[in-house]
C-alpha positions as CSV (number, residue, x, y, z in Angstrom):
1,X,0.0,0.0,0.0
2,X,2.7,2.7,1.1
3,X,4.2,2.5,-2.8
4,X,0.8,4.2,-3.9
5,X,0.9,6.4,-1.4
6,X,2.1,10.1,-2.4
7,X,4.9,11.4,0.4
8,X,5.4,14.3,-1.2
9,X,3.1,16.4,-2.5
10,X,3.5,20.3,-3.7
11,X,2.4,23.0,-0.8
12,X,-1.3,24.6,-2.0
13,X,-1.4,28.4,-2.7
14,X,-3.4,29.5,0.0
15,X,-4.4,33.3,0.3
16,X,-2.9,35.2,3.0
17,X,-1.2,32.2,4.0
18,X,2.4,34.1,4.1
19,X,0.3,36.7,6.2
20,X,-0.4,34.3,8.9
21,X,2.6,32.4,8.8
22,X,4.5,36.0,9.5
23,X,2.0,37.1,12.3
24,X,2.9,33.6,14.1
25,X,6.8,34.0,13.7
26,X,6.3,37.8,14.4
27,X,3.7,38.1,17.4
28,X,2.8,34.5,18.2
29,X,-0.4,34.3,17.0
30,X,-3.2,34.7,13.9
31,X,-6.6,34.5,12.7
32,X,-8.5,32.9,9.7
33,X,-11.6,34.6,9.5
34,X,-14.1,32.1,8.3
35,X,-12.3,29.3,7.5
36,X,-15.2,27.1,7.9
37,X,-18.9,27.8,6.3
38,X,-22.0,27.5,8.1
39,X,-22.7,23.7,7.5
40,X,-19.7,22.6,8.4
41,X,-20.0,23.7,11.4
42,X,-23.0,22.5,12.2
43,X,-22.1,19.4,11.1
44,X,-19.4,19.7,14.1
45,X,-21.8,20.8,16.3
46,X,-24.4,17.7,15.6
47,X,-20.8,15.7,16.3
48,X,-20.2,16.8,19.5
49,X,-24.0,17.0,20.7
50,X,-24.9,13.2,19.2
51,X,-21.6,11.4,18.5
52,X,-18.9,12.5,20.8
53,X,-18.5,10.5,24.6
54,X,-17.9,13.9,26.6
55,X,-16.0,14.8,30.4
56,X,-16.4,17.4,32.4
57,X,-13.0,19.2,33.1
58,X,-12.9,20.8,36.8
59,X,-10.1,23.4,36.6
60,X,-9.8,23.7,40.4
61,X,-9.5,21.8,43.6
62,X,-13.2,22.1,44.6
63,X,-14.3,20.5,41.0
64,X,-16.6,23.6,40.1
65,X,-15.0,23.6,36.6
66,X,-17.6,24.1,34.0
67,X,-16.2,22.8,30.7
68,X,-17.1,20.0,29.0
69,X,-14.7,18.1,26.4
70,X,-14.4,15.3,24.3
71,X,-11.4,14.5,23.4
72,X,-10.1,11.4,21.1
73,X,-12.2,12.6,18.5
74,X,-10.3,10.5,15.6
75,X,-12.1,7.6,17.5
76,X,-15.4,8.8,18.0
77,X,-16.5,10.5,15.1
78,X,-15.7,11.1,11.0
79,X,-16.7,14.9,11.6
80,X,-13.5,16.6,11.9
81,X,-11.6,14.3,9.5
82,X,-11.8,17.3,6.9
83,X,-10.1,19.9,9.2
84,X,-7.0,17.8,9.9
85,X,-6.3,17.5,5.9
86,X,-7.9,21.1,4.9
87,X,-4.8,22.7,2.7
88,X,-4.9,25.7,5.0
89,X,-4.5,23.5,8.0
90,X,-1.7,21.6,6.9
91,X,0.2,24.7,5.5
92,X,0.1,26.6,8.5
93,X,1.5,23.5,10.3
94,X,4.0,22.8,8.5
95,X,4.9,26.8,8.1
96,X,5.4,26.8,12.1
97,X,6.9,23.5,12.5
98,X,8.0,21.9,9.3
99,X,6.8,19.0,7.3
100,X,7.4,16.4,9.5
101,X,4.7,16.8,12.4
102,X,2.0,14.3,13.8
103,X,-1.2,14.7,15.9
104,X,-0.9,15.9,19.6
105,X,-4.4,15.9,20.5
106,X,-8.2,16.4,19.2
107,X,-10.8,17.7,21.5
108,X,-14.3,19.5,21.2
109,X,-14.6,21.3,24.4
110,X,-17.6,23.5,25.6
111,X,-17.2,26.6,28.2
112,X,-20.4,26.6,30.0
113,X,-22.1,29.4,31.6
114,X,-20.3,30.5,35.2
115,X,-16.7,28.9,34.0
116,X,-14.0,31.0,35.2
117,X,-11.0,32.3,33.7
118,X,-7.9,29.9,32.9
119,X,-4.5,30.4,34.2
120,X,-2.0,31.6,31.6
121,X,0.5,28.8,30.3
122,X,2.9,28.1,27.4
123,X,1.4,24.4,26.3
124,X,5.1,23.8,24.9
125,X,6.0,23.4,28.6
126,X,4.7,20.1,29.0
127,X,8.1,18.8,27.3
128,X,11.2,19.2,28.7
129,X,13.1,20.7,26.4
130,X,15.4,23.5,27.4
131,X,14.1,27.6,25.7
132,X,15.4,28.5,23.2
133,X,13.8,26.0,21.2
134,X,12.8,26.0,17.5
135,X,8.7,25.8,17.4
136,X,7.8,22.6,17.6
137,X,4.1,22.5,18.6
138,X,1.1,24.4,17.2
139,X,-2.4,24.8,18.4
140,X,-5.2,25.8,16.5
141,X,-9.1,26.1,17.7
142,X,-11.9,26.8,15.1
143,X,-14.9,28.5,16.6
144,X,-18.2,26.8,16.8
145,X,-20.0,29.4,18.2
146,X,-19.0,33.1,18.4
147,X,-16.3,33.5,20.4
148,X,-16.6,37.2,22.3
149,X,-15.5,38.7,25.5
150,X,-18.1,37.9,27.6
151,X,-18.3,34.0,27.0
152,X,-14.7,33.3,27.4
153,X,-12.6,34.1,24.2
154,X,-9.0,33.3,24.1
155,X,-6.6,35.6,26.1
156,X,-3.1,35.5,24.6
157,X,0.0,38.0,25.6
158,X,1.4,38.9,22.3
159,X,4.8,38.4,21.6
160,X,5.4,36.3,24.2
161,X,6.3,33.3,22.4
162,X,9.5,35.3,22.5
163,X,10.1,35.7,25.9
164,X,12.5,32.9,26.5
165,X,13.9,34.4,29.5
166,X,10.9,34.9,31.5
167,X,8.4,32.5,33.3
168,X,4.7,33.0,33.1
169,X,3.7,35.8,34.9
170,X,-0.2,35.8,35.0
171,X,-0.3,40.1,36.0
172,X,0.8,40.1,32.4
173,X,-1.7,42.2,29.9
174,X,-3.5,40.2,27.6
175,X,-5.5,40.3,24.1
176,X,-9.0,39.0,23.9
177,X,-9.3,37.2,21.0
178,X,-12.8,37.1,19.7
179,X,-13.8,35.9,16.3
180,X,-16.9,34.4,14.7
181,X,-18.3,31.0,14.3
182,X,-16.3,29.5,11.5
183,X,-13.0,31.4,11.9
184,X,-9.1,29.6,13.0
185,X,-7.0,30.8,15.7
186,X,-3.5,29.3,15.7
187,X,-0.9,30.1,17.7
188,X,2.3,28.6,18.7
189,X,2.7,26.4,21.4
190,X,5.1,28.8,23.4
191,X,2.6,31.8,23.1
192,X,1.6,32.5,27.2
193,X,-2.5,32.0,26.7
194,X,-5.3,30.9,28.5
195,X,-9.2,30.3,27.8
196,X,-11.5,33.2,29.1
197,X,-14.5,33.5,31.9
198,X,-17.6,32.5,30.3
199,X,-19.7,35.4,32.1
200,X,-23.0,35.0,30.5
201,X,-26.3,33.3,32.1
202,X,-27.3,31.4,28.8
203,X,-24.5,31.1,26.1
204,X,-21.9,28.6,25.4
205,X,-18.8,28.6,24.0
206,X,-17.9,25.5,21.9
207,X,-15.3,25.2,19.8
208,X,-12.7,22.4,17.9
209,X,-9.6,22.4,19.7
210,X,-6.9,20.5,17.3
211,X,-2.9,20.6,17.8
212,X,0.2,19.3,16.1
213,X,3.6,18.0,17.7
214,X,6.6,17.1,15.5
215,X,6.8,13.4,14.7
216,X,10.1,12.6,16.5
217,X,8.5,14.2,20.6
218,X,5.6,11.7,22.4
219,X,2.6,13.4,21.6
220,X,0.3,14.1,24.6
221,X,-2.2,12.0,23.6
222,X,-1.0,8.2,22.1
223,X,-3.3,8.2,19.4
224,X,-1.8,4.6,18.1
225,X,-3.0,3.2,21.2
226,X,-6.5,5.2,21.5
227,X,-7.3,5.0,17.7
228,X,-8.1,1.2,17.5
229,X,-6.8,0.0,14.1
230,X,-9.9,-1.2,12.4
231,X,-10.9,2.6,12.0
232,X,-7.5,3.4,11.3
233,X,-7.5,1.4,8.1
234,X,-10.8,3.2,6.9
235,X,-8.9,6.8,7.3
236,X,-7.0,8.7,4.0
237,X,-3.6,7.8,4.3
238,X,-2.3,11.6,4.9
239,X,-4.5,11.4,8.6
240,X,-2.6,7.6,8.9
241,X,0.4,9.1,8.6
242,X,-1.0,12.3,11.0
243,X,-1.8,9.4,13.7
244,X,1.5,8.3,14.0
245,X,1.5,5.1,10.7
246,X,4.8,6.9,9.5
247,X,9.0,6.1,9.0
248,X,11.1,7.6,11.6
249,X,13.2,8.2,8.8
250,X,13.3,7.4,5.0
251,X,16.7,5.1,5.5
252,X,15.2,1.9,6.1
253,X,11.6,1.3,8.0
254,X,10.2,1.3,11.0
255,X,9.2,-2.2,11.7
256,X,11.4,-4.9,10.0
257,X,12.2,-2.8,7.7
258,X,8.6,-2.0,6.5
259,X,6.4,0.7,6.2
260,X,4.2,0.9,9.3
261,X,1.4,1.3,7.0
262,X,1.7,-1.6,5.2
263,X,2.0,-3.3,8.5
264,X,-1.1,-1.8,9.5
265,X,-3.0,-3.2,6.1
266,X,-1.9,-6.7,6.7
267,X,-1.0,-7.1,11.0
268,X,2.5,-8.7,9.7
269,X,5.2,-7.7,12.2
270,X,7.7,-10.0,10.7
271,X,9.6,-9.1,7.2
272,X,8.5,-11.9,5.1
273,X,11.6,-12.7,4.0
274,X,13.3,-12.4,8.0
275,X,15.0,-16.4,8.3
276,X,16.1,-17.6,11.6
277,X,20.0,-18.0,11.9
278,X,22.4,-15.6,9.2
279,X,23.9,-18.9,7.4
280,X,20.2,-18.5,5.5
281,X,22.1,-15.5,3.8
282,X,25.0,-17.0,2.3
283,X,26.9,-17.1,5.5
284,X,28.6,-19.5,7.8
């Protein structure tokens, strides 16, 4: 299978795309403005309300948290398939972090009325890896519903993806990012950010939360574990790869010597022509 599958394939021309791409090197951070048209995202919303397994989140000690995830999406549902191999999304990844990424985690998450503000963080600092570092993650979340200052849109301190000398100060000013349903926020992983308090009495804040790691760090989720093979094998081959299916290098392969998508086609651990003992190679 992995000899009709196309590794390389030439980058789309994608408007503004060297516009975003700058704003992410520059100040951390960008927007799409309606990346995504009306029915798809209601068919993301009829996902997460009649496919998706969801969990409350509690984001402090006395468990009054009041957003709702589901994450493990490539499991659950065939609704956000699209988004992972949309042009656009795979440009911008592979503008921040290169060519050579994989999934870190899928989640639809829900800010309920009453939730409070999140702490600022860099999400890069979940890997121990010593700043300066080159990018190596990117987030992006696509709004479901509006996303405006009084439901909880993203706070981000511009520019401070750049601040390798300082630790997360949460006094620090921050930028309100509020966009409408449709529209892509990505930003990289060591931008300080946090999710905002949901102050309304009636109105949600959903939104498609997707991120990208590159292949050679352990992404936070194992999505070869929690992606059970039997769907894997239904999926393109670009979101195989995406999942993890992929050579560590292009010297050689990663399991006996063969692709780990053909091993994922046929279950066969074992090169088929592996022999027990060397003297079945010529040798004594």
């Amino acid at each position: 299978m992995s000899e009709s599958v196309r590794e390389e394939v030439e980058a789309p021309v994608i408007d503004g795309l060297d516009g975003w791409l700058r704003e992410i090197d520059e100040r951390g951070y960008t927007v799409v403005p309606d990346f995504l048209d009306a029915s798809a995202v209601q068919s993301i919303r009829d996902a997460f309300n009649n496919e998706v397994p969801i969990t409350p989140l509690p984001l402090d000690k006395a468990g009054e948290g009041k957003t709702i995830r589901g994450h493990n999406l490539l499991a659950k549902t065939r609704a956000v398939d699209f988004v992972f191999l949309d042009p656009c999304v795979r440009a911008l990844v592979e503008g921040v972090i290169g060519k050579e990424s994989r999934i870190n985690i899928t989640t639809l998450f829900n800010l309920l009325p009453g939730e409070k503000q999140q702490p600022r963080h860099q999400d890069d600092g979940l890997w121990p890896i010593p700043r300066p570092h080159p990018p190596f993650l990117l987030n992006i979340v696509i709004a479901i519903d509006d996303f405006d200052e009084d439901n909880g849109a993203t706070h981000v301190v511009p520019y401070s993806h750049a601040w390798h000398d300082r630790k997360v100060d949460q006094s620090e000013p921050t930028t309100q990012v509020t966009m409408k349903s449709g529209s892509l926020l990505a930003w990289s992983g060591a931008l300080w950010h946090g999710g905002g308090a949901n102050t309304t009495s009636d109105r949600e804040r959903l939104g498609l939360f997707l991120s990208h790691v590159v292949a050679y760090l352990a992404p936070q989720e194992t999505q070869l574990i929690s992606v059970p093979r039997d769907i894997v094998r239904t999926l393109d081959p670009t979101l195989q790869r995406l999942i993890g299916y992929r050579k560590f290098s292009r010297i050689g392969g990663e399991i006996d010597f063969r692709d780990p998508i053909d091993v994922l086609a046929d279950g066969e651990v074992v090169h088929p022509t592996a022999k027990v003992g060397h003297s079945g190679f010529g040798r004594v």
